[in-house]
TITORDO-620934 format. One line per 5 residues: number of its first residue (from 1); for each residue z negated, y negated, x negated of C-alpha. Coordinates in Angstrom, 2 decimals, m for minus. Last residue first. Layout:
NUM	Z/Y/X ~ ...
***
This chain:
559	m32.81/m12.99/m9.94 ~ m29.94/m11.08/m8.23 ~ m29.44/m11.56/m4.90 ~ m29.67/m8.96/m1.64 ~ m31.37/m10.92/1.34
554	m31.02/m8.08/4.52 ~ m31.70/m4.74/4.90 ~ m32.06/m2.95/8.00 ~ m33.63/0.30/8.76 ~ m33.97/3.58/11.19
549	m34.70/6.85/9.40 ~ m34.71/8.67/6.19 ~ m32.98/6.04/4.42 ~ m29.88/5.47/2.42 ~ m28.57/2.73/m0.02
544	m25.62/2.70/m2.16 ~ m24.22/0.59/m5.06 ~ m21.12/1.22/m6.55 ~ m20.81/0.25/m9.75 ~ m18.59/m0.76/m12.47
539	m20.64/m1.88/m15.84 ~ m22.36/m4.65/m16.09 ~ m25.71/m4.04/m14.10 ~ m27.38/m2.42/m16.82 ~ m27.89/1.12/m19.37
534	m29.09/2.68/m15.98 ~ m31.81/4.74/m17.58 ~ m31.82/8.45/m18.12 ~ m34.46/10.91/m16.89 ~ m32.24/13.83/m16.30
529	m31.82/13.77/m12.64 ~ m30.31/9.81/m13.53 ~ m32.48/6.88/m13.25 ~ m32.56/3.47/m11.97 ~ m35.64/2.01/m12.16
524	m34.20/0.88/m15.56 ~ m31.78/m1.31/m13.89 ~ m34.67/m3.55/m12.22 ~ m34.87/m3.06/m8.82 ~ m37.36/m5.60/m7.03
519	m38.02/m4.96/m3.13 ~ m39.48/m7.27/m0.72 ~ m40.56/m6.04/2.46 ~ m40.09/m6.54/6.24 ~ m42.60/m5.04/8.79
514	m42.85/m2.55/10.93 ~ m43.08/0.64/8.62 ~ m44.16/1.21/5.37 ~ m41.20/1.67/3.07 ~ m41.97/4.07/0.46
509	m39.16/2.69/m2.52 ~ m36.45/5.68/m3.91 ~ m34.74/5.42/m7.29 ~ m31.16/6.79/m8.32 ~ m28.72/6.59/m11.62
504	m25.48/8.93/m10.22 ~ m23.24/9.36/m13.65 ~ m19.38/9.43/m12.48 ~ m18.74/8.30/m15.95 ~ m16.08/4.99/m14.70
499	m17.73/4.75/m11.25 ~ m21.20/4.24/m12.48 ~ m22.87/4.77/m9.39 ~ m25.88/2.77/m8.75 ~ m28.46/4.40/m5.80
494	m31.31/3.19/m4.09 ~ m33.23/5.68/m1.46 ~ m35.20/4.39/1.21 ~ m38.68/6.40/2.19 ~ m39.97/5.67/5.10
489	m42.97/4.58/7.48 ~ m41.52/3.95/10.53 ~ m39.10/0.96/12.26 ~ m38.12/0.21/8.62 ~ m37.40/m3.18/7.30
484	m35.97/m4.11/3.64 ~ m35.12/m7.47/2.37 ~ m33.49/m7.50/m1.35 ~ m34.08/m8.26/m4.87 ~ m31.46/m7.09/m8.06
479	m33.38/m7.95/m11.31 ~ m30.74/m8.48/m14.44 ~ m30.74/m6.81/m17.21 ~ m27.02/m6.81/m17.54 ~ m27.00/m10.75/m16.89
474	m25.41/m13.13/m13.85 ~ m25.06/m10.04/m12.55 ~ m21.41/m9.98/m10.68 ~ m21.04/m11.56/m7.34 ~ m17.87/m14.18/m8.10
469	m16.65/m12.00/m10.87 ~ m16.27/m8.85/m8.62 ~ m18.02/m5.77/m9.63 ~ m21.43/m6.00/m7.69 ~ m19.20/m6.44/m4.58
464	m18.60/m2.60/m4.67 ~ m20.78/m2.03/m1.58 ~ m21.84/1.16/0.70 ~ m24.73/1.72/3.35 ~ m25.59/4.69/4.63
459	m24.27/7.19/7.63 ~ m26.62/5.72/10.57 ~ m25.25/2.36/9.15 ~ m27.75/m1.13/9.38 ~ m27.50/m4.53/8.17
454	m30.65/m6.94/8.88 ~ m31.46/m9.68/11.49 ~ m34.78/m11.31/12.16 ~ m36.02/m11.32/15.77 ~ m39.62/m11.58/14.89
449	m39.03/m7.18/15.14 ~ m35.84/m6.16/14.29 ~ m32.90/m6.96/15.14 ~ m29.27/m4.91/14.16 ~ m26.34/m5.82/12.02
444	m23.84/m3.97/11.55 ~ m21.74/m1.21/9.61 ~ m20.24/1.61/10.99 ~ m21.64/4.88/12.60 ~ m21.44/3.42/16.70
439	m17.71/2.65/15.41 ~ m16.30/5.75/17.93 ~ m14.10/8.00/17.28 ~ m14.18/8.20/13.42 ~ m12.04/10.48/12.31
434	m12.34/12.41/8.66 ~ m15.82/14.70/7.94 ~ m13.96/16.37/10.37 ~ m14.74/14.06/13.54 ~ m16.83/11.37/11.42
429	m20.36/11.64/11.07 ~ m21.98/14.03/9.21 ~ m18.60/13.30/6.46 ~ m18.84/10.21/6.59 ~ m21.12/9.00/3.88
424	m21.75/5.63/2.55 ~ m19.81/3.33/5.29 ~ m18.69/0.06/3.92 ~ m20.85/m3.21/3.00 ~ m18.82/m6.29/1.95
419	m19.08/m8.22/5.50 ~ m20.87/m6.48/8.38 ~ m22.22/m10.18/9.26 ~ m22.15/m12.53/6.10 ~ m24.90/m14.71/7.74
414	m26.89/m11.31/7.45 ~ m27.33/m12.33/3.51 ~ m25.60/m10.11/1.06 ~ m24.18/m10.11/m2.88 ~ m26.13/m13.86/m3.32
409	m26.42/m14.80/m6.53 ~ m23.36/m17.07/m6.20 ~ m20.01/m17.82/m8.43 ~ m18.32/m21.31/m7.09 ~ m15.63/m21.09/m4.37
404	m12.25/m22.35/m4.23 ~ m10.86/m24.11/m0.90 ~ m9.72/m27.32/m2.61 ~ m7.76/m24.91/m5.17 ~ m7.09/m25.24/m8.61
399	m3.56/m23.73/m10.62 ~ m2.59/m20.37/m10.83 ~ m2.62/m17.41/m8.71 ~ m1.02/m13.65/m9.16 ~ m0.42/m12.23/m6.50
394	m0.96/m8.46/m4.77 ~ 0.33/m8.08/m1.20 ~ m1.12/m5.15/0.24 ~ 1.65/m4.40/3.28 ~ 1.29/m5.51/6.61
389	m0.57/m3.63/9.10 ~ 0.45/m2.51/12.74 ~ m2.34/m1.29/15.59 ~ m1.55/m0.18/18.87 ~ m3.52/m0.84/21.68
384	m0.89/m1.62/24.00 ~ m1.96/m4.85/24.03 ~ m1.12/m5.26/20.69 ~ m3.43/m5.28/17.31 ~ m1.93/m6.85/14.26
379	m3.38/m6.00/11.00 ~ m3.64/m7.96/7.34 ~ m3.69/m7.02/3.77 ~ m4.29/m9.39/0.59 ~ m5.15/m9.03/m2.92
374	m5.22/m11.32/m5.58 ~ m5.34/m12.39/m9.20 ~ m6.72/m14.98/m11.43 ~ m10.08/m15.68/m10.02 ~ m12.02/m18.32/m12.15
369	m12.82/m20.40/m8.95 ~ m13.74/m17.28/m6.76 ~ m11.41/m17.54/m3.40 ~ m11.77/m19.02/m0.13 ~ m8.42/m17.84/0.73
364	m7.50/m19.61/4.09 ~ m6.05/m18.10/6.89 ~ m2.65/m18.63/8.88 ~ m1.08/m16.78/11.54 ~ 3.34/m17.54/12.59
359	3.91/m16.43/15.82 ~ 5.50/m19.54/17.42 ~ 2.09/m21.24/16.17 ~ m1.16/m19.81/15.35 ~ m4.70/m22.05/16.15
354	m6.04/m23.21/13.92 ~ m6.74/m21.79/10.43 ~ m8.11/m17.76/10.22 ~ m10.74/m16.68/8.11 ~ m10.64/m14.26/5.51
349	m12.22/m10.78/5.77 ~ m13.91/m9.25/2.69 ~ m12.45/m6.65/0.77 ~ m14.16/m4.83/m1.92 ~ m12.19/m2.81/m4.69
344	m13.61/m0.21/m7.09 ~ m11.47/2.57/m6.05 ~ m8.33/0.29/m5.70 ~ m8.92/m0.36/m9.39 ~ m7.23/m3.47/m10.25
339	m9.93/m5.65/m9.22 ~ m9.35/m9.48/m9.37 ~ m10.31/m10.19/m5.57 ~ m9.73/m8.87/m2.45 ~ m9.10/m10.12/0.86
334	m8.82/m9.06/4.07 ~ m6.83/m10.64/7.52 ~ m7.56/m9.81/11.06 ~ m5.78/m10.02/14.14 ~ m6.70/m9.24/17.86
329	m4.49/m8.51/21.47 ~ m1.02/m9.82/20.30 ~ 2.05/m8.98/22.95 ~ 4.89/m7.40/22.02 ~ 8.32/m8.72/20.64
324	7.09/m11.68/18.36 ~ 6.37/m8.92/15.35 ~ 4.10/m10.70/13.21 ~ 4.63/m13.72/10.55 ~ 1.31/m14.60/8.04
319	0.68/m17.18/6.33 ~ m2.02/m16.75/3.81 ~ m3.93/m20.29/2.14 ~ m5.16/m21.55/m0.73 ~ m6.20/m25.06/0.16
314	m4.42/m27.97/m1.47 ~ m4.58/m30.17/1.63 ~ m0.89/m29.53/2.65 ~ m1.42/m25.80/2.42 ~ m0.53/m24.23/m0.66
309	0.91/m20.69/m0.44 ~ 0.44/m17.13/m0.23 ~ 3.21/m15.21/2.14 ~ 2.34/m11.94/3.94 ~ 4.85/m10.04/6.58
304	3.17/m8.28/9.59 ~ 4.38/m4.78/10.20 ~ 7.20/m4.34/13.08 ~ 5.75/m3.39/16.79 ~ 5.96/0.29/17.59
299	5.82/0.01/21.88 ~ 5.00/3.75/23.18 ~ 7.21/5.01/25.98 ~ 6.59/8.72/25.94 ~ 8.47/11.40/24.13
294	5.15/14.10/23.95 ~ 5.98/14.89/20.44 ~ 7.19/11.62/19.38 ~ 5.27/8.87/21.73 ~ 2.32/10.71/22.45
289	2.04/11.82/18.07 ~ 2.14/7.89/17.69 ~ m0.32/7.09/20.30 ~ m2.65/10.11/18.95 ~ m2.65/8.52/15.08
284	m2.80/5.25/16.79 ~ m6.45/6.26/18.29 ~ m7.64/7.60/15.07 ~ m6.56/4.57/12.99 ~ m8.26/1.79/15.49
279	m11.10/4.25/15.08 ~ m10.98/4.38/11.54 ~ m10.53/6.55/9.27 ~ m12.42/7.78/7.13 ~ m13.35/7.40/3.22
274	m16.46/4.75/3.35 ~ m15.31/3.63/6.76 ~ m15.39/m0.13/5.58 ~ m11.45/m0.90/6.06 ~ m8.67/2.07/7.30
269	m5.37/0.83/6.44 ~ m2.33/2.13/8.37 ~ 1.35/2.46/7.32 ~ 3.86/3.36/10.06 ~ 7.57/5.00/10.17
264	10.27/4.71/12.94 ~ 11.84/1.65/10.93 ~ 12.23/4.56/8.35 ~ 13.69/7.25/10.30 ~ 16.86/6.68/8.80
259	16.08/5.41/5.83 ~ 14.27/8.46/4.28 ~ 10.85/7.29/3.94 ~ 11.08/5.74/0.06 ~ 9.09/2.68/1.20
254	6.41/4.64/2.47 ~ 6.05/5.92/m0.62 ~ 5.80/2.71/m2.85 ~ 3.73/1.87/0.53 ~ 0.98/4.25/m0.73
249	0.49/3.22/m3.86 ~ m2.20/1.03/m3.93 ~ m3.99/3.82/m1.74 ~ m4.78/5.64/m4.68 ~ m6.75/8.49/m3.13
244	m9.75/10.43/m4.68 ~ m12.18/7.22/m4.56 ~ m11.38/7.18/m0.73 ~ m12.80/3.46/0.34 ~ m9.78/1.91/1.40
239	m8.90/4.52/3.52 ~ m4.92/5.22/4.27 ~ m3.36/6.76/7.51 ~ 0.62/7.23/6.96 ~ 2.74/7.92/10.06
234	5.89/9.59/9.57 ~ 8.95/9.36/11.43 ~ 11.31/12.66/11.24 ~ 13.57/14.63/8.52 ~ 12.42/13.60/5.56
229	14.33/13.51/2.23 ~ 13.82/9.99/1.01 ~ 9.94/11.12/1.10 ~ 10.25/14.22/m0.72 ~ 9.70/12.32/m4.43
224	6.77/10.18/m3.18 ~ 5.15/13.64/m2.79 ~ 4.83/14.98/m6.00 ~ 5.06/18.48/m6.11 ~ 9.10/19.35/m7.81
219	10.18/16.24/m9.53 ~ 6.77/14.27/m10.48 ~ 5.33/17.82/m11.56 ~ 8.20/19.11/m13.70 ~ 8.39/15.15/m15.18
214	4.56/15.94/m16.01 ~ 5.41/18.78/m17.69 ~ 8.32/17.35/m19.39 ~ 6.12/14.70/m21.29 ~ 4.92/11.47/m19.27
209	2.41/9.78/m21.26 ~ 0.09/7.51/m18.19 ~ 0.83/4.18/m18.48 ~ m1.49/1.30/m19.05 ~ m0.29/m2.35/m18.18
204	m2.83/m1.84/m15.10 ~ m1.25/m3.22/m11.42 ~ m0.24/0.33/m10.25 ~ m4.03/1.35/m11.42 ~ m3.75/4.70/m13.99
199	m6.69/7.41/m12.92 ~ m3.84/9.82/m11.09 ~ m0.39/8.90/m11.90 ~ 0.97/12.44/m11.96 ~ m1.15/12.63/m8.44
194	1.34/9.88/m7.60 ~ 1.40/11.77/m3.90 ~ 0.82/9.56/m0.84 ~ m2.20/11.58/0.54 ~ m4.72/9.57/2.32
189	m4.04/11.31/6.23 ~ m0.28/12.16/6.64 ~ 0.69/12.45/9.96 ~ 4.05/13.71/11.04 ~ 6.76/13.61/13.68
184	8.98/15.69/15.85 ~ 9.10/18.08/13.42 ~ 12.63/19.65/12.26 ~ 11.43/21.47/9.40 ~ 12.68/21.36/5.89
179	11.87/17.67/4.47 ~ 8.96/17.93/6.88 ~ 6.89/20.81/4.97 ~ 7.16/18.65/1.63 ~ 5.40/15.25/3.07
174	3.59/18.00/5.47 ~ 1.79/19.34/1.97 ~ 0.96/16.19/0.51 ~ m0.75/15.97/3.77 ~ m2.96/19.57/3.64
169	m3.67/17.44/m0.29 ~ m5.68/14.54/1.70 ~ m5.62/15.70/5.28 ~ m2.45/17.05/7.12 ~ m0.23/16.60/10.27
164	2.77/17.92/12.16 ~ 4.21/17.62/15.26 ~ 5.91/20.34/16.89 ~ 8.16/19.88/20.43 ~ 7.28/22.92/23.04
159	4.96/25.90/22.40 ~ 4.78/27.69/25.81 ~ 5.61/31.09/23.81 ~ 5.43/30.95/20.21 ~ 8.90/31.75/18.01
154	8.70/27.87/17.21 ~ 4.85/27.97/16.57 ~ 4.69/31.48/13.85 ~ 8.09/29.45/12.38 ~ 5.86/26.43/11.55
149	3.20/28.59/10.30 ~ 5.97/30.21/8.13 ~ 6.56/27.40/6.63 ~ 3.44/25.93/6.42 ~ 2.34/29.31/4.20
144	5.25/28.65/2.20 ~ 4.29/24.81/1.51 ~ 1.01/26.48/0.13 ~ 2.29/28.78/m2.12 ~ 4.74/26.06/m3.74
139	1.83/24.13/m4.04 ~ m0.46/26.25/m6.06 ~ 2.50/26.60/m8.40 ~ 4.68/29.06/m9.91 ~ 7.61/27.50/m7.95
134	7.31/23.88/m9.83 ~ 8.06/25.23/m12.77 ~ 6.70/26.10/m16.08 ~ 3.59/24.30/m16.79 ~ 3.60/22.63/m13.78
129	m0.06/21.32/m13.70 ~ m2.50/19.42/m10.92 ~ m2.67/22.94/m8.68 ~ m1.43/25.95/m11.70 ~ m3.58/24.33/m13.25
124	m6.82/26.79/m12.45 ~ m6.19/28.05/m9.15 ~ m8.51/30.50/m8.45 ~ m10.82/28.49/m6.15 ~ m7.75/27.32/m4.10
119	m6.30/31.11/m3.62 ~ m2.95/30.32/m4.51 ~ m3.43/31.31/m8.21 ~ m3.67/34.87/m6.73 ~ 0.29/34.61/m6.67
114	1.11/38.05/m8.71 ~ m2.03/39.17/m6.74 ~ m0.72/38.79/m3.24 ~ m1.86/35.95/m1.21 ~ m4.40/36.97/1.67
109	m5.48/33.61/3.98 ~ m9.20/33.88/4.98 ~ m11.40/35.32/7.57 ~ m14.12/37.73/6.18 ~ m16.51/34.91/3.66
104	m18.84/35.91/1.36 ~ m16.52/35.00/m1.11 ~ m13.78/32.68/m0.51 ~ m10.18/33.94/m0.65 ~ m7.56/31.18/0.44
99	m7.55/27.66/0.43 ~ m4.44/28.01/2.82 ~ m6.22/28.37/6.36 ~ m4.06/27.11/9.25 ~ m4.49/24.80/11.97
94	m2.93/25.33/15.21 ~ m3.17/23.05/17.64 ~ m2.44/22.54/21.89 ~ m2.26/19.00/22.46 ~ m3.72/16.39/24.96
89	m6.39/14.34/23.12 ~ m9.30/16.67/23.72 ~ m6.97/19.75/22.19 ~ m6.81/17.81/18.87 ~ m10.92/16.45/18.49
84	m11.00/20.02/19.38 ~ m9.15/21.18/16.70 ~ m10.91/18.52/14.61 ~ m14.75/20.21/15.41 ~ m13.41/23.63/15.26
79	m12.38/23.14/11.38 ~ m9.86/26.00/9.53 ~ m10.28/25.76/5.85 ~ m11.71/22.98/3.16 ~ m10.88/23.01/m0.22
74	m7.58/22.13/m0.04 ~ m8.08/19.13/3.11 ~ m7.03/20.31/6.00 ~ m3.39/20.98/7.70 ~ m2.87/20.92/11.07
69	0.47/22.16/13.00 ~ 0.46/19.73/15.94 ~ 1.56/21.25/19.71 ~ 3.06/20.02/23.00 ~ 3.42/22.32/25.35
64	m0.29/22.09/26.72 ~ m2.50/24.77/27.68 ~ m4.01/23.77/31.29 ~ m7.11/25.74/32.04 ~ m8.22/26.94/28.57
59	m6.90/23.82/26.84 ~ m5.35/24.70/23.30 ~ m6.40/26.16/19.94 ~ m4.93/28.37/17.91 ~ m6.55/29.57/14.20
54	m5.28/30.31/11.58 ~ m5.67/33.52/8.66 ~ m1.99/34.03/6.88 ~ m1.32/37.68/5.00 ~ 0.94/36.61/2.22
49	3.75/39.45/1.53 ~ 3.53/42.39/m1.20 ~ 3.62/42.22/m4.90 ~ 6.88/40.99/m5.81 ~ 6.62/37.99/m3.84
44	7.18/38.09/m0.08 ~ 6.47/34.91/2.19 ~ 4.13/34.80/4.96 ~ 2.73/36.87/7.45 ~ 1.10/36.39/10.65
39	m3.15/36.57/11.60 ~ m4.62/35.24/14.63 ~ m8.09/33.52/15.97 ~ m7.53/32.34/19.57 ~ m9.29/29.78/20.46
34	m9.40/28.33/23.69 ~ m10.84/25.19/25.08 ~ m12.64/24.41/28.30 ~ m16.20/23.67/26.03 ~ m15.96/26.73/24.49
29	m13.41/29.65/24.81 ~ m13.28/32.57/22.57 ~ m10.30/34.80/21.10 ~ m10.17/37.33/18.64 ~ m7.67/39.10/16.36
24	m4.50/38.02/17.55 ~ m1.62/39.52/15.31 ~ 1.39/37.82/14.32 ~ 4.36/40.00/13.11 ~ 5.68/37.19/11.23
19	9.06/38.61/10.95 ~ 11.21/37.36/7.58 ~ 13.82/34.69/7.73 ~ 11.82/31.79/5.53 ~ 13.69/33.20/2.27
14	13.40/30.25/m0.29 ~ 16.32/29.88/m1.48 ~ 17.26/26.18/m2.06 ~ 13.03/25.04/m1.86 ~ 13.03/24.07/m5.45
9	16.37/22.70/m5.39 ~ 16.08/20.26/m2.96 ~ 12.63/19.07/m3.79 ~ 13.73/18.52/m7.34 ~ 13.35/21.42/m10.26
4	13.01/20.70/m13.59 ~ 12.77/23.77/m15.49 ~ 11.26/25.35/m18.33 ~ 13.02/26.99/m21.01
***
């Protein structure tokens, strides 16, 4: 009979007393940083133990005490580029591989063959399925492998507190890691867990069928069921724009942080970095990790609280209350409309109302007339530079507004700013494919010749506005025009996403350069690598635009 096992059970006996007779195999510096390439051992299963491949990195002339146990994404393995990004900010790291065997590749992590389902491209369900328990799972093979990375850094020499951190599934790792460990911290990077829940909205009245396996799963992998069972603050980065992470759900985790290090805990929203994180993000993520690991003073204000109300000229309004305590350097407030599917979500900023009073913020929801539902999230920025967000606040709204807005042609115009449009690609930009640094890569407008304006990202342009009501095709076979200027001649590649198939319908317009054009894009310009037709504008899309080398784009409408 198969089992249901709960984080506390699962993990009762698992044997983390065993030598890790680490091994260094090479070292290198670059750039005043060390790495030290190393092999320990893991766990024991009936066929021999797990060989671990990882990688140290710290300052060459000043190695720092204070250390972060990195965890990538699954299908990724040990990155220079973030353990520098690490060592840079004042830590020693060590990031270990768990994807396992790759071929054509000599440094990896060696699971035995009765585990072989541990090696990420071997995994088959034993990663999204618990078809018996939760201990013949990807996961479970994983988790041991931070175990005994986390013993590898206590039994290190020089290594003082641990904090720990992971990216996308290396974070629904640390949620299980730090129910065992005594971190100083953690970092989770867009992993909240739900993956039981995966392609069902929070707000849909669908539910996925949840037979015994997926109770197996829930109990013994998912991570909002370690939460209530951590042992140290957590930090939880979310993008807005990660179509593999539910980020609806992420404070239904963060509200089951074990309650005692709860008020210790942050939630983070990263807006328009196409699946980053932001800069504001990035630099928190360090401030946090300075003020556990490294004990420093570093002020945590409270998250801002949401209300939606009437004002007293029938305008749809947000108040907002912040923490009082520190003081405010910026605010910003971002609204979504009608969308139940976080993936297909745009948010737009709102503005703000006056002046705020005695700490109270308010901005007004210039929302779509025929809107029916909601979504709001807001940030505080203090002058420490640390950056607190409220909750997303979903509600429902009734009734007519003063400050309601009629449905318009017009998806962009450069009067909207960086407004709608999000980062296409990070990954040859951000630190990892993850961090932004910098916001040189992010949307914004740029001149051109005449002086005319235009929106610009290095890394592609992004929008889901197609899909809200307000912005939608006024018909499927609709013509979509926009503005288009290119310093050189160019080519600039259109692309509609069906979000729903997955299908990628593309079509490319030679720009010629120094001067702005019109372009027309009817939906059957739009084709797929097999010749197919984009069937029209109403389905869910997400539109995308890319060029070969420097451009703006202004005027988009449908005709």
């Amino acid at each position: 009979m198969s089992t249901i096992l709960t984080p506390l059970s699962l993990w009762k006996n698992f044997d983390c007393s065993l030598d890790c007779n680490a091994q260094t195999l090479s070292e290198k510096s670059e750039d005043g940083i060390k790495f030290e390439r190393l092999n320990f051992y893991g766990r024991r299963t009936a066929k021999g133990r797990v060989k671990v491949y990882a990688v140290f990195a710290c300052s060459e002339s000043a190695p720092a005490e204070s250390t972060i146990l990195l965890f990538p994404e699954s299908s990724a393995t040990v990155d220079e580029e973030l353990l520098k990004l690490f060592v840079k900010n004042g830590y020693s790291v060590l990031m270990p591989d768990y994807r396992g065997k790759v071929d054509g590749l000599d440094n990896y992590t060696v699971y035995p063959e009765d585990v072989a389902y541990a090696n990420y491209f071997q995994a088959g369900r034993h990663k999204d399925f618990v078809d018996d328990d939760a201990a013949h799972t990807s996961w479970y093979e994983w988790v041991g492998v931070a175990r005994y990375a986390y013993k590898y850094l206590e039994e290190r020499n020089g290594v003082g507190r641990i904090g720990a951190a992971g990216i996308r599934d290396g974070g629904d790792i640390v949620w299980q890691l730090i129910t065992m460990v005594d971190a100083a911290c953690a970092v989770t990077v867009c992993s909240v867990g739900w993956k039981a829940y995966s392609g069902y909205s929070k707000f849909s009245t669908a539910e996925p069928a949840l037979d015994g396996e997926r109770y197996r799963y829930i109990a013994g992998v998912d991570s909002q069921a370690y939460a209530p069972f951590v042992r140290c603050p957590v930090l939880m980065l979310c993008s807005t724009n990660d179509a593999h992470f539910d980020y609806d759900r992420a404070y239904d985790t963060f509200s089951r942080i074990n309650e005692q290090y709860a008020d210790l805990s942050v939630i983070a929203y990263s807006v328009h970095c196409g699946g980053g994180i932001s800069v504001g993000s990035t630099r928190d993520m360090f401030m946090f990790f300075d003020k556990f690991v490294k004990q420093r003073h570093v002020f945590l204000p409270k998250p801002a609280e949401i209300t939606v109300l009437a004002d007293e000229q029938q305008n749809l309004v947000a108040q907002v209350i912040i923490d009082k305590n520190g003081e405010v350097e910026d605010t910003g407030f971002y609204l979504a409309e009608d969308c139940i599917d976080s993936s297909l979500r745009e948010w737009t900023s709102a503005q703000m109302k006056g002046k705020p009073a005695d700490g109270a913020y308010q901005y007004y929801l210039d929302i779509y007339e025929k809107t029916s539902l909601i979504f709001a999230l807001c940030y505080v920025t203090y002058t420490n530079g640390f950056t607190v967000w409220s909750k997303i606040v979903a509600k429902k709204v009734k009734g007519t507004f003063k400050n309601m807005c009629k449905k318009s042609r017009i998806l962009y115009s450069s009067n909207d700013g960086n407004e709608s449009f999000s980062v296409a690609d990070c990954s040859s930009y951000a630190v990892g494919g993850v961090f932004f640094t910098d916001s040189l890569a992010l949307p914004k407008l740029v001149k051109k010749d005449g002086g005319l304006k235009g929106l610009y990202s290095e890394c592609g342009l992004m929008t889901m506005r197609s899909n809200d009501l307000r912005y939608s095709a006024p018909e499927p076979k609709s013509i979509l025009k926009l503005d288009v200027y290119c310093d050189k001649a160019s080519k600039v590649t259109f692309c509609m996403q069906d979000m729903k198939s997955g299908d990628v319908y593309t079509t490319v317009f030679d720009a010629v350069g120094g001067l702005w054009q019109g372009v027309l894009l009817d939906c059957k310009n739009f084709k797929t690598k097999q010749g197919a037709s984009l069937p029209g504008y109403d389905e869910k899309l997400k539109f995308v635009i890319n060029c070969d080398g420097p451009y703006a784009v202004n005027n988009i409408m449908w005709l």
